[in-house]
N, C-alpha and C positions, 0 to 999 in steps of 0.2 A: 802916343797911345797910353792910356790912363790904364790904372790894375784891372780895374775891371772889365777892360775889354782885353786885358794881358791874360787873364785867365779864362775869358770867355774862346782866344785862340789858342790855348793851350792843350782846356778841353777838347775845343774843336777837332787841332788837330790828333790825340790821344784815340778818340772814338772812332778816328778815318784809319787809322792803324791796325786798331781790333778789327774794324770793317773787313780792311783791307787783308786781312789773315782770313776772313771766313770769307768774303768772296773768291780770294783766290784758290782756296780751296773746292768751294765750286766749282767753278771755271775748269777747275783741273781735273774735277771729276768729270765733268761735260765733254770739254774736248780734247784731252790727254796728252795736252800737250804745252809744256814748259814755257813755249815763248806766246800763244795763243792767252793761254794763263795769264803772264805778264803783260803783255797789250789791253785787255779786253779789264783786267783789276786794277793795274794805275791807273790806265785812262777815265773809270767811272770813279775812283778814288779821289782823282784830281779835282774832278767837274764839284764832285759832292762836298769836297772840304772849303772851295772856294763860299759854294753854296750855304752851305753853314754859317762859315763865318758872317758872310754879308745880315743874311737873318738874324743872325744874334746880335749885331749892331745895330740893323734896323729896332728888334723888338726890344733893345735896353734904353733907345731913346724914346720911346712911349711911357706913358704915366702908367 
């Protein structure tokens, strides 16, 4: 893995963090409940940081 895709998943993962502070904050406001919160905020956390990163790889090997 070259720098620039060191930093492209670094970003990546930093911005699922933040994410994952305001969704789960949601979540907890919707369904008041701590473990519902934790389910429903990693699990779209997870999916989206995967998601990320592949994209940013995909679009840095484009001219």
């Amino acid at each position: 893995m070259g720098g620039e895709e060191m930093t492209s998943l670094k970003k990546s993962v930093l911005y699922r963090i933040y994410s994952l502070i305001i969704m789960g904050a949601f979540f907890y406001f919707i369904t008041g409940s701590v473990k519902q919160m934790t389910f429903f905020a990693l699990g779209i956390e997870i999916v989206k940081t995967i998601q990320y990163h592949v994209f940013e790889v995909l679009w840095s090997r484009f001219p």
